[in-house]
N, C-alpha and C positions, 0 to 999 in steps of 0.2 A: 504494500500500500504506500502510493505516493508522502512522503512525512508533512509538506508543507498540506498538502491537502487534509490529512490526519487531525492536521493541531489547529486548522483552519476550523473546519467543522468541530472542533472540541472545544477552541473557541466559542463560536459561536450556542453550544450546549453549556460551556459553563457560566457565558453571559447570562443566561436567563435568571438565578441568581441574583447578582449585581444588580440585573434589568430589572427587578422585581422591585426594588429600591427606588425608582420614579415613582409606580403605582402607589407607594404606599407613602413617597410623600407629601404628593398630590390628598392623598385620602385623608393622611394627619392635617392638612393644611384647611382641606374642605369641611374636618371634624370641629374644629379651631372655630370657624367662620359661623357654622350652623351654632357652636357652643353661645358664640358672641351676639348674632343675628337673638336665640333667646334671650338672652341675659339685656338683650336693645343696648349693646355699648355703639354702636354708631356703624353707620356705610365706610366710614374712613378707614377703620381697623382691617377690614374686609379687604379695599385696595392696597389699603400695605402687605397682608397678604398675597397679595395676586402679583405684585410686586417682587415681592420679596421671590416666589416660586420661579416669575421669568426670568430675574436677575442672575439666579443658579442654575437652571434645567440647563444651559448645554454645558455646562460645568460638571453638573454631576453625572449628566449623561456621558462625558466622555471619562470621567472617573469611574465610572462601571465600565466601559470599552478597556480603560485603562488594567482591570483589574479581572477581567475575563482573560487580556492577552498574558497576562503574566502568571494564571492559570493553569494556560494553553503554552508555557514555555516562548512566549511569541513577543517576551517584551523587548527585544534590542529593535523590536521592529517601529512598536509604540512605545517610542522612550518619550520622557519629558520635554526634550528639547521640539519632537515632532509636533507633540500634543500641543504645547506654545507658538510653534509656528502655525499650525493649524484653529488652534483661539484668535491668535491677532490675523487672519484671512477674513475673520466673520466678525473682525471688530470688537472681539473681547479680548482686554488686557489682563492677562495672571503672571502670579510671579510661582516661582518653583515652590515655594513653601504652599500657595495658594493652592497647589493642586494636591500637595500630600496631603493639605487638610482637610480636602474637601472627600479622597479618599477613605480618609481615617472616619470622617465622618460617616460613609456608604456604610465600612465595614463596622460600626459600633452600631446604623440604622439596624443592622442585621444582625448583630449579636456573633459576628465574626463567621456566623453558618455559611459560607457562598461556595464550598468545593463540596456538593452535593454528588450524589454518585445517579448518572443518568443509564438508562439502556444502552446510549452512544456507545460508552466511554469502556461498558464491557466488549461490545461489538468490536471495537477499534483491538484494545487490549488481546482479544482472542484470536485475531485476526494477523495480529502482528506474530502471537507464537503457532499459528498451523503459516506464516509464510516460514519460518524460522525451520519449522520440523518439515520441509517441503511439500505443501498440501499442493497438488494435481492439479486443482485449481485456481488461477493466478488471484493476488488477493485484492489487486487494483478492480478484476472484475465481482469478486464477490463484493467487495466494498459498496459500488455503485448499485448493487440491487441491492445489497444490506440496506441502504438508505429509503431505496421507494417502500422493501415490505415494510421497515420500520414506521415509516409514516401509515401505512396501509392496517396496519396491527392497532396503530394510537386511533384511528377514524373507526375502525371497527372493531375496537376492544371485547367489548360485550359480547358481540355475537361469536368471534373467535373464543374465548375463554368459556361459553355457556357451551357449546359443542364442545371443547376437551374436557369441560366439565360432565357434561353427560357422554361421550367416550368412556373416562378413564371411570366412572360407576357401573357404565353398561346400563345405563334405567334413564330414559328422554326425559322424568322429572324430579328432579332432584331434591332431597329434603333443604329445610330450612339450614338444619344444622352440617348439612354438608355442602350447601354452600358457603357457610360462614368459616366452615373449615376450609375450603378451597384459598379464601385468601392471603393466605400466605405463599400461593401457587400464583398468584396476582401481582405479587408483589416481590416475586422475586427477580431481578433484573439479569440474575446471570444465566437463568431457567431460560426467559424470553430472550438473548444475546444468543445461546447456543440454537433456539430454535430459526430463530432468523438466521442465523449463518447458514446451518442446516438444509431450510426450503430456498434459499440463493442459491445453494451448493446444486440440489437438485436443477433449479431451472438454468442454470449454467452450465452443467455438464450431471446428468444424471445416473451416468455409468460412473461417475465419483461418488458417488452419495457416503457409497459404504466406508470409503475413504476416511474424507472428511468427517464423517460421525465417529468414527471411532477415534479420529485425531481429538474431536471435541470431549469426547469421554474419558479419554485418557487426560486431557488435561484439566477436565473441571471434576471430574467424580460424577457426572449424572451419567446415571444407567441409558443403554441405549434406545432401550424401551420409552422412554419419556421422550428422548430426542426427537425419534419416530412419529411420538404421539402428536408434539406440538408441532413439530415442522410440518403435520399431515394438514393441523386445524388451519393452518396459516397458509399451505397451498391451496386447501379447499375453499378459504374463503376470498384470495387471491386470482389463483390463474382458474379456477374449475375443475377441481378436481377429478368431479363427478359426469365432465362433460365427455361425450364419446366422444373416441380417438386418440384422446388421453391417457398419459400413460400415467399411471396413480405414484405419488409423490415420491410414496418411501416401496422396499421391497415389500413385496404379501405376504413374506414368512414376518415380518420386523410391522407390519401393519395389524398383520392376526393376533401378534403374540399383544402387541400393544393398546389395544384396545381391552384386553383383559390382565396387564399386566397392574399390578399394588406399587407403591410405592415404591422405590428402592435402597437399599440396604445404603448404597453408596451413596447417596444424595439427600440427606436426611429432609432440608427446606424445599428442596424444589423437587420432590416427589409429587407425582401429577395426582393421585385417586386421593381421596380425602379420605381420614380412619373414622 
């Protein structure tokens, strides 16, 4: 996988974060306004707010850029001097300390939380050790489909996780308490990483499959049975699994077995059947 592409995109996922630090000051500020608006201290207080918001936002807006690149190992790119030259283009004057402060302030807004661990960032991660262990197929091209199923998996969550949820039971209606147990199968991000590698893996070269899955298994601990399972949910809800002419995701002996297979020994969180 290309690196500037890598950390570009990981960037941009660990911005979100940092990003999330506009919305919420905007929110504190409007919280402020409506407090004042009851208490009738005046219209005035309200414009000094609305002031005060435009006078910072592309300040702190590039204090989050700033702070996502240096996440994404990408900061000689966005150094201080760039960010300075880049403020005085748009007519705002800062000085060096100006911007560490305005940093330091992002990261206290946030309670220092901003290296949150995303789906991306296991994808990238895994992708980097099956190019290392020499995976069949090249991993600039699995990368670029990684990307679309990923986006394709977040738009259609639901319906993909309630099909491997009624898979791995075997029974199309699932109790209450086996759903509520499923989520941890929800929210496991390195569960959903290997499966998107996985169905990439397939529609990329499918005489790989077995390959690459057992490269995934060997290097995370998930049994191969789950691998099977969610990569299956994720082309079925994807490319068509079910459409004739198709050739069905995963193998039929690794499809059979998976559909009735329990959790496994080896993967203790991201065992797919609920107990």
């Amino acid at each position: 996988m290309s690196k500037p592409c890598g950390r570009l995109r990981a960037g941009w996922a660990a911005s979100g974060r940092p990003g999330s630090f506009m919305v919420k000051q905007a929110e504190n500020i409007c919280r402020q306004a409506t407090i004042q608006l009851r208490e009738k201290t005046g219209p005035q207080n309200w414009r000094a707010l609305k002031e005060q918001l435009f006078n910072k936002f592309i300040l702190r807006l590039v204090s989050c850029v700033q702070l996502a690149s240096k996440l994404s190992f990408h900061y000689k790119i966005i150094s201080n001097v760039t960010v300075l030259n880049f403020l005085q283009a748009l007519g705002y004057l800062h000085t060096k300390e100006e911007l560490l402060e305005s940093e330091l302030d992002v990261l206290k807004s946030l309670n220092f939380q901003i290296n949150l661990p995303t789906p991306l960032a296991y994808v990238e991660m895994l992708l980097e050790v099956l190019g290392y262990n020499g995976c069949l197929v090249p991993a600039t091209q699995l990368y670029a489909t990684c990307l679309n199923l990923l986006d394709l998996v977040y738009l259609l969550h639901e319906p993909v996780y309630e099909s491997l949820l009624r898979a791995s039971i075997e029974n199309s209606t699932p109790s209450q308490l086996q759903g509520e147990k499923f989520i941890s199968v929800k929210e496991d991000f390195m569960l959903l990483a290997v499966g998107i590698i996985a169905a990439s893996a397939f529609i990329q070269n499918h005489e790989c499959w077995s390959q690459v899955a057992g490269h995934l298994q060997s290097i995370t601990g998930i049994a191969l049975e789950s691998i099977a399972e969610l990569s299956y949910a994720i082309l079925t809800h994807s490319v068509g699994a079910s459409t004739p002419g198709r050739q069905r995701p995963v193998p039929p002996h690794l499809v059979a077995g998976a559909l009735r297979a329990a959790t496994s020994p080896t993967h203790e969180a991201g065992g797919i059947r609920p107990k």
